[in-house]
PDB file of the backbone (N, CA, C, O) and the ligand in Angstrom, with CONECT records:
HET     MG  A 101       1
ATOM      1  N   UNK A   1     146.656 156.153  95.220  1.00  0.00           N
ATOM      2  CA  UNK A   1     147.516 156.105  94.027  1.00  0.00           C
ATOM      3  C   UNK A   1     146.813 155.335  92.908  1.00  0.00           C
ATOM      4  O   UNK A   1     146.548 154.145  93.076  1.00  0.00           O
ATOM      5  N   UNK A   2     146.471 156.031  91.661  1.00  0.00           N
ATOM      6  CA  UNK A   2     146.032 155.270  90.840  1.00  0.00           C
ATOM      7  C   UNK A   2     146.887 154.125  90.248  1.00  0.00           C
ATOM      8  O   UNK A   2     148.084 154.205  90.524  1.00  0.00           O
ATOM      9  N   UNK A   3     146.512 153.100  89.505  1.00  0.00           N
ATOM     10  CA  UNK A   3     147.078 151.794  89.210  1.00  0.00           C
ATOM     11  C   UNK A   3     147.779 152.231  88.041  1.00  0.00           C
ATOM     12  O   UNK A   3     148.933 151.842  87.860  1.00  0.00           O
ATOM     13  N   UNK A   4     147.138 153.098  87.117  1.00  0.00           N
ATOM     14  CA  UNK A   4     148.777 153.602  86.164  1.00  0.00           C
ATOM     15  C   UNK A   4     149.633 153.851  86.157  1.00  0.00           C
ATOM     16  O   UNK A   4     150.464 153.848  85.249  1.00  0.00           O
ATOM     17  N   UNK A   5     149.726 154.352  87.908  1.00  0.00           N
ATOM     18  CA  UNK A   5     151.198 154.905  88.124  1.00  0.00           C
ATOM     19  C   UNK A   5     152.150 153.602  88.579  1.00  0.00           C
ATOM     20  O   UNK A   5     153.378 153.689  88.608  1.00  0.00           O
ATOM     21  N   UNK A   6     151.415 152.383  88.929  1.00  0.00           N
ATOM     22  CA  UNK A   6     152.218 151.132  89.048  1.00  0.00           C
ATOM     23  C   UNK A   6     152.889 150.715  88.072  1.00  0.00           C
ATOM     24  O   UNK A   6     154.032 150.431  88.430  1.00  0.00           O
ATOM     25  N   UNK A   7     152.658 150.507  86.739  1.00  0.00           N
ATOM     26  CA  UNK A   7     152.837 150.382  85.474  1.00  0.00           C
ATOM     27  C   UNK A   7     154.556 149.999  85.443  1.00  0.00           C
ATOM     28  O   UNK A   7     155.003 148.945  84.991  1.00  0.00           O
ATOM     29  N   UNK A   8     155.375 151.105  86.028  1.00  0.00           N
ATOM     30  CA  UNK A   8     156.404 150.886  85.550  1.00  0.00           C
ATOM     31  C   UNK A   8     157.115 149.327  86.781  1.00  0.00           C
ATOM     32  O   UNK A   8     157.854 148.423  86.390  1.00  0.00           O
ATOM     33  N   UNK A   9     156.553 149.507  88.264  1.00  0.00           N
ATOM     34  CA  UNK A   9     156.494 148.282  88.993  1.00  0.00           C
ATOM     35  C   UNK A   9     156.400 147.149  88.343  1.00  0.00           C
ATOM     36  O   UNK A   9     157.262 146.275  88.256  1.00  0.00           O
ATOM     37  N   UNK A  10     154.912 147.173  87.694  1.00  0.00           N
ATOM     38  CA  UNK A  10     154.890 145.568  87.117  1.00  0.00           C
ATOM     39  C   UNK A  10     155.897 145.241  86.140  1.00  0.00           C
ATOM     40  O   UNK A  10     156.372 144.106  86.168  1.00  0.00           O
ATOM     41  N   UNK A  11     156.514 146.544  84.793  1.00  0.00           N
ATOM     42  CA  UNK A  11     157.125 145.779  83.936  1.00  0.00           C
ATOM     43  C   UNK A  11     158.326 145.428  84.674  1.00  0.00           C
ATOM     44  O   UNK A  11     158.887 144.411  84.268  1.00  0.00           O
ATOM     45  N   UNK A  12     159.094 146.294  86.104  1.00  0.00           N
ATOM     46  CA  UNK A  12     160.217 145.780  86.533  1.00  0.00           C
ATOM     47  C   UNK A  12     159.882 144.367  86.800  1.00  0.00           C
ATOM     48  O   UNK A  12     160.514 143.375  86.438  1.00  0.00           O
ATOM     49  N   UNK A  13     158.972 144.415  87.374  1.00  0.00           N
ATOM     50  CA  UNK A  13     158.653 142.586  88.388  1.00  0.00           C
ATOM     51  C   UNK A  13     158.654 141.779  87.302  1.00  0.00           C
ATOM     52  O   UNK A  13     159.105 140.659  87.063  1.00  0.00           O
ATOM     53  N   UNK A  14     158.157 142.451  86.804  1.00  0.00           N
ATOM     54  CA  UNK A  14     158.091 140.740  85.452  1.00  0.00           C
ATOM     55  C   UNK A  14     159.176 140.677  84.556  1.00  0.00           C
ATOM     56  O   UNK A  14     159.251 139.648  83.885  1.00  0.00           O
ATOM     57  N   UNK A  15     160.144 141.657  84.373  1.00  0.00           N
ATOM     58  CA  UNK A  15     161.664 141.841  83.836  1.00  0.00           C
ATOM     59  C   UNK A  15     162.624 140.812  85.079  1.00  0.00           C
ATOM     60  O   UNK A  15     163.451 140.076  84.541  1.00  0.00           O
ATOM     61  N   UNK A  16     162.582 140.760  86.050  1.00  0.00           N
ATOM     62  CA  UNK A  16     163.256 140.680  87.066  1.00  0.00           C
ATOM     63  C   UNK A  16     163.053 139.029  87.290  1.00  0.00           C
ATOM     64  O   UNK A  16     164.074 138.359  87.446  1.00  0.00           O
ATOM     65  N   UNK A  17     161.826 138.408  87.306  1.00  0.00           N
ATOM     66  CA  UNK A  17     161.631 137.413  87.983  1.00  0.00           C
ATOM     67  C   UNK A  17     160.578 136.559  86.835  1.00  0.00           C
ATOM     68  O   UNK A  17     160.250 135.403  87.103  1.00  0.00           O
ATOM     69  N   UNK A  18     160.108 137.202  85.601  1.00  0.00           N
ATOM     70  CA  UNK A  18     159.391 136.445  84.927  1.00  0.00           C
ATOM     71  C   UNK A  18     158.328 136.078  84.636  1.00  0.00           C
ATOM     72  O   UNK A  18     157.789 135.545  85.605  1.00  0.00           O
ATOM     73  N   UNK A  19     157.721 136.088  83.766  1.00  0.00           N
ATOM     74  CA  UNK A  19     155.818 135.524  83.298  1.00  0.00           C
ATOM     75  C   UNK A  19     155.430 134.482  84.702  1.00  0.00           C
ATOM     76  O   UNK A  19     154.818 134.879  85.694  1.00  0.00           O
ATOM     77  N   UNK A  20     155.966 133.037  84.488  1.00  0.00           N
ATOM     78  CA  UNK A  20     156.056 132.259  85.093  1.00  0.00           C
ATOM     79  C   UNK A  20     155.810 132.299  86.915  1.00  0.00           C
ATOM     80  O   UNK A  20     155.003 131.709  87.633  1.00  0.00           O
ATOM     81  N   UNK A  21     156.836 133.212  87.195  1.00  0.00           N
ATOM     82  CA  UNK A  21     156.827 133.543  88.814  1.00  0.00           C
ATOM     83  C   UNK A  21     155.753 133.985  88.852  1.00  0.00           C
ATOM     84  O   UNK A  21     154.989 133.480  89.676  1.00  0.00           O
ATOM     85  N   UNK A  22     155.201 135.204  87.907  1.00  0.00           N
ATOM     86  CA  UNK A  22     153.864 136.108  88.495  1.00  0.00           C
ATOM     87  C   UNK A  22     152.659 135.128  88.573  1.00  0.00           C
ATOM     88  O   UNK A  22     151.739 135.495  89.304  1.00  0.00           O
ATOM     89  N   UNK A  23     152.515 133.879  87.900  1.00  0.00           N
ATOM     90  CA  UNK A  23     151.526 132.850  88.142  1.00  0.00           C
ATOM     91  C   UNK A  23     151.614 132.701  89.358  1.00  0.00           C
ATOM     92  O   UNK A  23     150.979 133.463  90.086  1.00  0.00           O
ATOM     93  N   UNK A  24     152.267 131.878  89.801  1.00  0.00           N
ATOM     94  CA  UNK A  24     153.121 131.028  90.648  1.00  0.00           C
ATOM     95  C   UNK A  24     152.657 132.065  92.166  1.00  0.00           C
ATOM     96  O   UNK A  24     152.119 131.654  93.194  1.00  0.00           O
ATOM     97  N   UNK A  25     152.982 133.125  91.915  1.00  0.00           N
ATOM     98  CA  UNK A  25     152.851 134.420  93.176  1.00  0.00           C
ATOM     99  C   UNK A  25     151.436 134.646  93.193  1.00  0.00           C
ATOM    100  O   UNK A  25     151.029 134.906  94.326  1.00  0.00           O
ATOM    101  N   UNK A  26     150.361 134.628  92.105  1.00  0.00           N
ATOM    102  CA  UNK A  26     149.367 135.004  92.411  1.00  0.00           C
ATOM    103  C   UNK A  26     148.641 133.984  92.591  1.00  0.00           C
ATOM    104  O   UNK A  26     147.584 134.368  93.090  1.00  0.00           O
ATOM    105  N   UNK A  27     148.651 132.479  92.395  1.00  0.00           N
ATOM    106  CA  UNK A  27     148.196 131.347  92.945  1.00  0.00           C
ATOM    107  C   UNK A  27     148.208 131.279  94.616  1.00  0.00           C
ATOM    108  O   UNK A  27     147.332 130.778  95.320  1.00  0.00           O
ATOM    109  N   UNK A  28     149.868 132.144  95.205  1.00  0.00           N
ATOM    110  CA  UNK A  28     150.038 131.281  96.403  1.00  0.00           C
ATOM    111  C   UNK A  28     149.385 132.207  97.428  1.00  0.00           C
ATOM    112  O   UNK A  28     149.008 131.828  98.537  1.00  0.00           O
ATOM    113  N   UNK A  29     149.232 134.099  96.719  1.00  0.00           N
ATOM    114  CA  UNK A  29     148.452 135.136  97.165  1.00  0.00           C
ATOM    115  C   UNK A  29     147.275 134.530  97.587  1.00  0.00           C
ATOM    116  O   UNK A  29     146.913 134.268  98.734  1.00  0.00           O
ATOM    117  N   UNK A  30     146.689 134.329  96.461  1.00  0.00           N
ATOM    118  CA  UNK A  30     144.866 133.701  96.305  1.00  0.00           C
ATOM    119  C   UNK A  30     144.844 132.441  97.964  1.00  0.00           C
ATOM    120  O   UNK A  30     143.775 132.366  98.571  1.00  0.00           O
ATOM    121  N   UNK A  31     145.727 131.834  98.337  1.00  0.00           N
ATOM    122  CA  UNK A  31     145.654 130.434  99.099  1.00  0.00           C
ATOM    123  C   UNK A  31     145.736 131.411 100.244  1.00  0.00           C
ATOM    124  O   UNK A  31     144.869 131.295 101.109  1.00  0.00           O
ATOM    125  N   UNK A  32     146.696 132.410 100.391  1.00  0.00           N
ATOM    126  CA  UNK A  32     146.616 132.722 101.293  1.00  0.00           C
ATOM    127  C   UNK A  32     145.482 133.654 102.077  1.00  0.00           C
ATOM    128  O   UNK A  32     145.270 133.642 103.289  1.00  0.00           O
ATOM    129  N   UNK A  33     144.758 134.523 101.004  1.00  0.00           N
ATOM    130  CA  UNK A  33     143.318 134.679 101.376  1.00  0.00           C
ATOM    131  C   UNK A  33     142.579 134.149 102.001  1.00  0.00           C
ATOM    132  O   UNK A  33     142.224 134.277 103.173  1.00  0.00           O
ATOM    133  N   UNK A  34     142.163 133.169 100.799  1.00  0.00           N
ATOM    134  CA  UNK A  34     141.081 131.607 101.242  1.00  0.00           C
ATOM    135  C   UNK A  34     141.719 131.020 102.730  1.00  0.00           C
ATOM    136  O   UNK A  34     140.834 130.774 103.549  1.00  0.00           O
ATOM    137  N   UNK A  35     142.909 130.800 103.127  1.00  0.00           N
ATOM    138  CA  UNK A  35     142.818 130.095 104.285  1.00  0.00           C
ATOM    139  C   UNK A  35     142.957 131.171 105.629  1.00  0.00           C
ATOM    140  O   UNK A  35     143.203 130.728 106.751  1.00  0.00           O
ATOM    141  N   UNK A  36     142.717 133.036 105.295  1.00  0.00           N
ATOM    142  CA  UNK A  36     143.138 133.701 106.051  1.00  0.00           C
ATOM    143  C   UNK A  36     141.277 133.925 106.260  1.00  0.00           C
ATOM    144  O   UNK A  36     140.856 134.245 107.371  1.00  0.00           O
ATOM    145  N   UNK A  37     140.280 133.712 105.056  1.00  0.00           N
ATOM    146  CA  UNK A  37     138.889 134.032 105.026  1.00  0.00           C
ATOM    147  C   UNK A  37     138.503 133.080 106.172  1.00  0.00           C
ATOM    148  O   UNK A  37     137.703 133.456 107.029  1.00  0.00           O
ATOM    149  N   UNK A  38     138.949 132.094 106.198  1.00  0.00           N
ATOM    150  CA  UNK A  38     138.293 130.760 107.058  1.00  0.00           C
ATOM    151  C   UNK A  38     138.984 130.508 108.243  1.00  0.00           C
ATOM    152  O   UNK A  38     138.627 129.730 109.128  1.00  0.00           O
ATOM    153  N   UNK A  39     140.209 131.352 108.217  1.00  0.00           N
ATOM    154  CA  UNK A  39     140.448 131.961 109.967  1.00  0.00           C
ATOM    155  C   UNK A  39     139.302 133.290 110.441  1.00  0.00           C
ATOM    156  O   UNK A  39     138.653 133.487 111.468  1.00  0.00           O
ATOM    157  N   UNK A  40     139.405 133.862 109.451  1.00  0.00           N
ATOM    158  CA  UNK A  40     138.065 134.667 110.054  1.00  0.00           C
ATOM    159  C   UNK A  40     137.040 134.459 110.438  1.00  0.00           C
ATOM    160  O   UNK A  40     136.476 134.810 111.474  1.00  0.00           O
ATOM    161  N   UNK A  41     136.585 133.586 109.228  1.00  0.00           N
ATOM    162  CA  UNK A  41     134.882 133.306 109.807  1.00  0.00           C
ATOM    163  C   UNK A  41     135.191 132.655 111.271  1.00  0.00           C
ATOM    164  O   UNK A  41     134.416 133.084 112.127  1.00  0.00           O
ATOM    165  N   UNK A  42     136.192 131.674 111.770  1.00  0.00           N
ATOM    166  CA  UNK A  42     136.362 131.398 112.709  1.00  0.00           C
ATOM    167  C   UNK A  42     136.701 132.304 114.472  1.00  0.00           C
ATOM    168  O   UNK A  42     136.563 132.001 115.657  1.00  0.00           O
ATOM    169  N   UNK A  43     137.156 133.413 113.743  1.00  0.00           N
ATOM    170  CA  UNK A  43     137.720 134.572 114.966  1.00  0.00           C
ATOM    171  C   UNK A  43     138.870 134.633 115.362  1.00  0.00           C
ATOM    172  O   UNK A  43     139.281 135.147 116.402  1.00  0.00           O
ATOM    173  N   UNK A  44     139.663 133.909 114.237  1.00  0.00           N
ATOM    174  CA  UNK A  44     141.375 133.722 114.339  1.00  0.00           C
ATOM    175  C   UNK A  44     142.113 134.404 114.340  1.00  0.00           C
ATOM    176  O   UNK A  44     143.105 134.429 115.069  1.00  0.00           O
ATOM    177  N   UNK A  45     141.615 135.586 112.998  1.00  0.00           N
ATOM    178  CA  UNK A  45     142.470 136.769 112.403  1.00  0.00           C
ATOM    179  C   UNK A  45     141.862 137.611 112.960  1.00  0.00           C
ATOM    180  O   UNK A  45     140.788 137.394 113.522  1.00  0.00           O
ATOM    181  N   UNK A  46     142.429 138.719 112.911  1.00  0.00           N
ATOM    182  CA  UNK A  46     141.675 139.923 112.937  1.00  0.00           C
ATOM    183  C   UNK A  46     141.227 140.738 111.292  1.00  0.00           C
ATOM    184  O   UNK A  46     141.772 140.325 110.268  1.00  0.00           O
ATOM    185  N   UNK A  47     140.314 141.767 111.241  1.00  0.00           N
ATOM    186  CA  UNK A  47     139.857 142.643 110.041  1.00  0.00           C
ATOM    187  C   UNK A  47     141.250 142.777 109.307  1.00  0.00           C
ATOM    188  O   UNK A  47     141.423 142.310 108.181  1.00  0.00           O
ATOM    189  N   UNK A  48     142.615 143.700 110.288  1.00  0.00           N
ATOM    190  CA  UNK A  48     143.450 143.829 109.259  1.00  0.00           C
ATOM    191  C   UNK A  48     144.245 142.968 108.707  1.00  0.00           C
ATOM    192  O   UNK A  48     145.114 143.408 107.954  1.00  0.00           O
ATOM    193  N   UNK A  49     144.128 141.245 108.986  1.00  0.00           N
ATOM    194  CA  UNK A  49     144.840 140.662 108.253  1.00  0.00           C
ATOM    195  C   UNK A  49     144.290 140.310 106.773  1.00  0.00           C
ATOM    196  O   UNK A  49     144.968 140.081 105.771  1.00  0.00           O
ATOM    197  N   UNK A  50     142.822 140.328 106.905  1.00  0.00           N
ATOM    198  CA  UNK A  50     141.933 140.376 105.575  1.00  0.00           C
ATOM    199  C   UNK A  50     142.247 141.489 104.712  1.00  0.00           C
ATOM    200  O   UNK A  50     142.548 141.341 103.527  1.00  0.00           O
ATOM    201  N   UNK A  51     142.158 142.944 105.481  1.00  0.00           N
ATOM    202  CA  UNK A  51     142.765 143.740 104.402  1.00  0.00           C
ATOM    203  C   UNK A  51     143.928 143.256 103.799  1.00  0.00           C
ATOM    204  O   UNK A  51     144.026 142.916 102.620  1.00  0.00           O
ATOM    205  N   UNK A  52     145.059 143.231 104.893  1.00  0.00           N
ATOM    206  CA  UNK A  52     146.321 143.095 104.261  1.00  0.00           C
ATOM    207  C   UNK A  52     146.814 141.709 102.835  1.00  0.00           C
ATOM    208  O   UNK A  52     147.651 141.609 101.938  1.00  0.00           O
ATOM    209  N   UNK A  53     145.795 140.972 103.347  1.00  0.00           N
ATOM    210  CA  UNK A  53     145.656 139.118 102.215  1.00  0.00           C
ATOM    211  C   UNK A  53     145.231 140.012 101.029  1.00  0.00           C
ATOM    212  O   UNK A  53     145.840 140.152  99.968  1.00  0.00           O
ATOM    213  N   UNK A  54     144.068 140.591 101.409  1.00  0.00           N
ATOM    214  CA  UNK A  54     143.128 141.408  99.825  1.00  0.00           C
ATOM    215  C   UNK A  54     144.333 142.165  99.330  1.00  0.00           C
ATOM    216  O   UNK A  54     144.592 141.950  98.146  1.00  0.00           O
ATOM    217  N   UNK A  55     145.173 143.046  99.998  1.00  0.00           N
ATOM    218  CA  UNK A  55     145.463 143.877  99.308  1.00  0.00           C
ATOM    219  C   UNK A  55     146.547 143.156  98.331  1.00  0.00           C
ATOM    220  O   UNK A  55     146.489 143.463  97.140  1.00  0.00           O
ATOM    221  N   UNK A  56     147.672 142.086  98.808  1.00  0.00           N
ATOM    222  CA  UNK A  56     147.915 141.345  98.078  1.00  0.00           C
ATOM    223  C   UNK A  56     147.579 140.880  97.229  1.00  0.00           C
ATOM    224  O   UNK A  56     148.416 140.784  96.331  1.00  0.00           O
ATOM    225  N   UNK A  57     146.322 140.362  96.989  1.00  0.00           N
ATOM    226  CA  UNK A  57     145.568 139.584  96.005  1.00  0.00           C
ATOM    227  C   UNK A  57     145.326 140.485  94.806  1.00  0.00           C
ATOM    228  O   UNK A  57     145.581 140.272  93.620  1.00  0.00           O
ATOM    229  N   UNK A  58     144.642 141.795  95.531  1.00  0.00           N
ATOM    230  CA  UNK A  58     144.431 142.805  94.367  1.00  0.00           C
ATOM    231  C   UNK A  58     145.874 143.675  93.507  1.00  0.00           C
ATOM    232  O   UNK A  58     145.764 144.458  92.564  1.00  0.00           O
ATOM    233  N   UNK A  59     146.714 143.388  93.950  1.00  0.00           N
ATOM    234  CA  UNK A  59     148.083 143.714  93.700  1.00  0.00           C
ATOM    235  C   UNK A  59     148.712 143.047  92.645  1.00  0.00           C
ATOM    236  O   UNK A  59     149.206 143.575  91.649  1.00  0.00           O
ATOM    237  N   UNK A  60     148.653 141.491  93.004  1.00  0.00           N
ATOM    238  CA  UNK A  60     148.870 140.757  91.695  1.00  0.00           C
ATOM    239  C   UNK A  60     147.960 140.588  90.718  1.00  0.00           C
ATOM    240  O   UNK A  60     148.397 140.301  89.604  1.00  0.00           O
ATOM    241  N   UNK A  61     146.464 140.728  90.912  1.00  0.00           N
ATOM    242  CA  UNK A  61     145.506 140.750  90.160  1.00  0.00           C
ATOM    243  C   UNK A  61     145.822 141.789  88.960  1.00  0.00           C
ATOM    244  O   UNK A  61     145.658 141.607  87.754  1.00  0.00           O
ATOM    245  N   UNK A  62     146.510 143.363  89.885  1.00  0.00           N
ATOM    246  CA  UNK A  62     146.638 144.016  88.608  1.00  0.00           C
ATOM    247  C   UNK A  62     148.042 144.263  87.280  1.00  0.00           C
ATOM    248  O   UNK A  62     148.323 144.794  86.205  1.00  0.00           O
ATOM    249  N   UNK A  63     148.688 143.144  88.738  1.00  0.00           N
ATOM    250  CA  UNK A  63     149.648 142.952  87.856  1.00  0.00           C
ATOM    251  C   UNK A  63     149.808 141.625  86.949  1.00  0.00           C
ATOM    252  O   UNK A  63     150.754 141.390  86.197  1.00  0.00           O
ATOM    253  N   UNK A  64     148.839 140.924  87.149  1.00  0.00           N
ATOM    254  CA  UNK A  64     148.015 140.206  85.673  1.00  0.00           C
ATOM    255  C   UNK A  64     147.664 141.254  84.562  1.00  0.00           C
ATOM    256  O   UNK A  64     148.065 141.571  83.442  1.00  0.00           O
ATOM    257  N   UNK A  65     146.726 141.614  85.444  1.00  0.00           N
ATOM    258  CA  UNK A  65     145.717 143.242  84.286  1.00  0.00           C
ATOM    259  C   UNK A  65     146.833 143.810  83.390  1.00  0.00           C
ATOM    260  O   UNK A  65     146.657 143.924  82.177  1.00  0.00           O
ATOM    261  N   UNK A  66     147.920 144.147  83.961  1.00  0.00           N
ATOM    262  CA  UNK A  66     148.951 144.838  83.017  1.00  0.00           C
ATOM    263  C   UNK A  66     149.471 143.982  82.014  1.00  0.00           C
ATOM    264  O   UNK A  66     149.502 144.365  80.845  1.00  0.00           O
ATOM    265  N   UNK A  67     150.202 141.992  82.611  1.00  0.00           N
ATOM    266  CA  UNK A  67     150.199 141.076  81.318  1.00  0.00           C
ATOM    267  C   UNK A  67     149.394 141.312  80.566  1.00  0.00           C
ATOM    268  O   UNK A  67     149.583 142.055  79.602  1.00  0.00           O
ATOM    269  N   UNK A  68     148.180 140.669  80.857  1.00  0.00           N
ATOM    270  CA  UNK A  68     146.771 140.437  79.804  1.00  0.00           C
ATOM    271  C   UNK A  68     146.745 140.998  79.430  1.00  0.00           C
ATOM    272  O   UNK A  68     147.103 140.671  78.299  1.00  0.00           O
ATOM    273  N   UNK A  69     146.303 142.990  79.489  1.00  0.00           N
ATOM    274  CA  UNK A  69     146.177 144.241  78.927  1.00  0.00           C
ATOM    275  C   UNK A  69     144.955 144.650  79.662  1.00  0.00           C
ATOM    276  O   UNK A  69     144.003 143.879  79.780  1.00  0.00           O
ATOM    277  N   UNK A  70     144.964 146.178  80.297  1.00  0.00           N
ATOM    278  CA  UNK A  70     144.015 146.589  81.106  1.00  0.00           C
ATOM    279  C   UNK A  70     142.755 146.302  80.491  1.00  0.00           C
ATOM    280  O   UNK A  70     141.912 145.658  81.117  1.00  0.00           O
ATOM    281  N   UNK A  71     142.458 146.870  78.884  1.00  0.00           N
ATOM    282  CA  UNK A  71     141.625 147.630  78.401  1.00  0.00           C
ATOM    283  C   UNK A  71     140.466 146.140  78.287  1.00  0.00           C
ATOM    284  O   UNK A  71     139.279 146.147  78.613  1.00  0.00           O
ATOM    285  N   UNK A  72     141.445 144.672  77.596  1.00  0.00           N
ATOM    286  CA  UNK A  72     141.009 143.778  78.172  1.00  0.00           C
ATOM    287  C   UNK A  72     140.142 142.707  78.971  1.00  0.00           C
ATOM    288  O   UNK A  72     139.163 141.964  78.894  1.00  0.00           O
ATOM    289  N   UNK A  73     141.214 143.158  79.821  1.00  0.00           N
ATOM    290  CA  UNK A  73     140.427 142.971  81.704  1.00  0.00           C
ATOM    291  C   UNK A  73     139.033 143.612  81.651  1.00  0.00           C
ATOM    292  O   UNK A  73     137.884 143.173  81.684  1.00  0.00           O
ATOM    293  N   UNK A  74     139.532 144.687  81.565  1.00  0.00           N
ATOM    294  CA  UNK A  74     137.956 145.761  81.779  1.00  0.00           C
ATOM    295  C   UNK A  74     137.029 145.685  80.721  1.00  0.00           C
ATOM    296  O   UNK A  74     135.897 146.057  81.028  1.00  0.00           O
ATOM    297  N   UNK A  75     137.206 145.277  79.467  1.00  0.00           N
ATOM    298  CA  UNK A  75     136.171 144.323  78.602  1.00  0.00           C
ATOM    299  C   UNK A  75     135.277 143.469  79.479  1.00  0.00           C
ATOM    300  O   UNK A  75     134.069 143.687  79.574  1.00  0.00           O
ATOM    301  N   UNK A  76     136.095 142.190  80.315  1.00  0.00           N
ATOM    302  CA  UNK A  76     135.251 141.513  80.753  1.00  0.00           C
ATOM    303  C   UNK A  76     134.891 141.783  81.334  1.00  0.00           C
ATOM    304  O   UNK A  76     133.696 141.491  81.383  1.00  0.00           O
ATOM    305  N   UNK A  77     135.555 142.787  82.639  1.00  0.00           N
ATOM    306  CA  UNK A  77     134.383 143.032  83.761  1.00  0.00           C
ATOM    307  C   UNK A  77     133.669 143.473  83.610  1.00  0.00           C
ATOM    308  O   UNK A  77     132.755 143.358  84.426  1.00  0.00           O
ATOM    309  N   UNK A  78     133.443 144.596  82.097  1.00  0.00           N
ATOM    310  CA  UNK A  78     132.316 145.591  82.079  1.00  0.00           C
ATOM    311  C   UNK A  78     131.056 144.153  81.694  1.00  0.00           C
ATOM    312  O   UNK A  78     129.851 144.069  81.936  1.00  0.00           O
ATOM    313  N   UNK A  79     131.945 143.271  81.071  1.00  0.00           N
ATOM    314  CA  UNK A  79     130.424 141.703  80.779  1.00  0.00           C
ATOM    315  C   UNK A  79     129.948 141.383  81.738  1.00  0.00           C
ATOM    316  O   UNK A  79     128.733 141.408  81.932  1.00  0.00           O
ATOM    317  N   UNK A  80     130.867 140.978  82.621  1.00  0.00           N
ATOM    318  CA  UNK A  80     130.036 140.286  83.621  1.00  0.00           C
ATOM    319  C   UNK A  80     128.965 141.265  84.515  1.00  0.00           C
ATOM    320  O   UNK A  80     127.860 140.889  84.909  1.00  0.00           O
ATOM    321  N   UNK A  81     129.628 142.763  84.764  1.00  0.00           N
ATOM    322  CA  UNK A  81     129.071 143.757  85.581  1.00  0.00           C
ATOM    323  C   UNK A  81     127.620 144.162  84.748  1.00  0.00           C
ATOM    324  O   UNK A  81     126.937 145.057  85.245  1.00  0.00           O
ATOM    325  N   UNK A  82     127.222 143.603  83.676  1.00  0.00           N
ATOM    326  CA  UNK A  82     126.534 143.600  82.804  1.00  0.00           C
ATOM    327  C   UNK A  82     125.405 142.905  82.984  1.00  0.00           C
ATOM    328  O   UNK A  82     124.237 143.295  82.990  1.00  0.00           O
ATOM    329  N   UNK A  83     126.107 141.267  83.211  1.00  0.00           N
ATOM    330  CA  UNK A  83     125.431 140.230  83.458  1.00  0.00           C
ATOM    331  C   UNK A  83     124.410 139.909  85.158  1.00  0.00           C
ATOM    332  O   UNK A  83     123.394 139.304  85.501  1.00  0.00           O
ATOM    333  N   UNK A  84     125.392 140.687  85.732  1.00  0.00           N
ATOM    334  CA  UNK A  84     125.005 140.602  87.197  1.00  0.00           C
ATOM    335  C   UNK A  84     123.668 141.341  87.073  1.00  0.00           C
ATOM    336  O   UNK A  84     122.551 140.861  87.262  1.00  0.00           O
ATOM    337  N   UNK A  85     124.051 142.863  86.645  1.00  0.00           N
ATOM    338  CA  UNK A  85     123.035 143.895  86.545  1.00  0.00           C
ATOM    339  C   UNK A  85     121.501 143.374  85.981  1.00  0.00           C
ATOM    340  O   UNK A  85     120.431 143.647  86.525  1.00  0.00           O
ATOM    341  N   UNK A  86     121.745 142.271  84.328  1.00  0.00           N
ATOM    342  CA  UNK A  86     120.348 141.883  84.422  1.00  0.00           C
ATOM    343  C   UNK A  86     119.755 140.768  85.482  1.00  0.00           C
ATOM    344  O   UNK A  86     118.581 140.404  85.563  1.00  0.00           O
ATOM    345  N   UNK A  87     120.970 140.282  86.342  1.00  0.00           N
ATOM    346  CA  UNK A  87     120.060 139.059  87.147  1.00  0.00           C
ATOM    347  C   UNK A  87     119.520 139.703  88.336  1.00  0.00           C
ATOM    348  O   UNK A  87     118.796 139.183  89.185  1.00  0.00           O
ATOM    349  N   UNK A  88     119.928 140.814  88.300  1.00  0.00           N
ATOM    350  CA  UNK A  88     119.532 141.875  90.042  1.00  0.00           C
ATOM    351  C   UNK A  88     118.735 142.452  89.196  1.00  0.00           C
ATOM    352  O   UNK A  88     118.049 143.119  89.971  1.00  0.00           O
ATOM    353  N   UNK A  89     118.281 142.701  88.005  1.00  0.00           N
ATOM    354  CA  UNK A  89     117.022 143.376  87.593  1.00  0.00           C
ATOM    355  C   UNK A  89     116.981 145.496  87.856  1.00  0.00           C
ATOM    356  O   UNK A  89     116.038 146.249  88.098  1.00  0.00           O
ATOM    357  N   UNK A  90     118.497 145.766  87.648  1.00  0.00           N
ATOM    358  CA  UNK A  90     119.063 146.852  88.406  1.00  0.00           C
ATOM    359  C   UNK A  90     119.249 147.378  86.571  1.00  0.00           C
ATOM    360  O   UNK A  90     119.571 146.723  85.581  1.00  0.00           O
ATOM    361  N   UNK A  91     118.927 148.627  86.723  1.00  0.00           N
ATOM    362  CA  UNK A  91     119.230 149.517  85.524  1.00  0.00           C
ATOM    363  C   UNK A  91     120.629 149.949  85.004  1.00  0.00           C
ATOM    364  O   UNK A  91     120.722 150.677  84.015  1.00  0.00           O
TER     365      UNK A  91
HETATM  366 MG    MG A 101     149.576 137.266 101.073  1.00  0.00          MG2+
END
C-alpha cells in the first residue's frame, strides 16, 4: 500500500488525539526499537519482533512526514542521500 493512501489515517490521528500526542507516540515507538535492537543483538527477540518495532517506527515517521510536509521530508533525504553518495565515492 502506498503511503498516500494513509493520508486520510494521519489527518484522523492527529484530529483525534493531537500534534502533541504524535510526539509523545513517536518518541516512545523509537525506545521501543532501541531496547528491542539490544534484545536482539543479545538473542532475546526474535527477527519478527524487529520487523514489527520498525514497522511502528516507520509508521509514525510517516506520520510526521505528513505534519512536516512530504515534499519536505524528501528535500532532506534527497541531501543527505546526496551526502552519503559523495562519502562512498558512488555516482
Ligand atoms: Mg512499538
Amino acid at each position: 500500500m502506498e503511503k498516500q493512501q494513509y493520508s486520510d489515517i494521519f489527518q484522523a490521528t492527529l484530529e483525534k488525539w493531537g500534534e502533541e500526542a504524535q510526539y509523545d507516540q513517536i518518541i516512545e515507538e523509537c525506545a521501543e526499537l532501541i531496547a528491542a535492537l539490544k534484545h536482539f543483538k543479545r538473542g532475546r527477540v526474535t527477527e519478527d519482533h524487529i520487523v514489527d518495532e520498525l514497522a511502528d517506527v516507520i509508521l509514525m515517521s510517516q506520520q510526521l512526514m505528513y505534519m512536516f510536509g512530504e515534499g519536505r521530508v524528501s528535500q532532506a533525504i534527497d541531501k543527505k542521500i546526496y551526502k552519503l553518495r559523495s562519502l562512498l565515492h558512488t555516482p
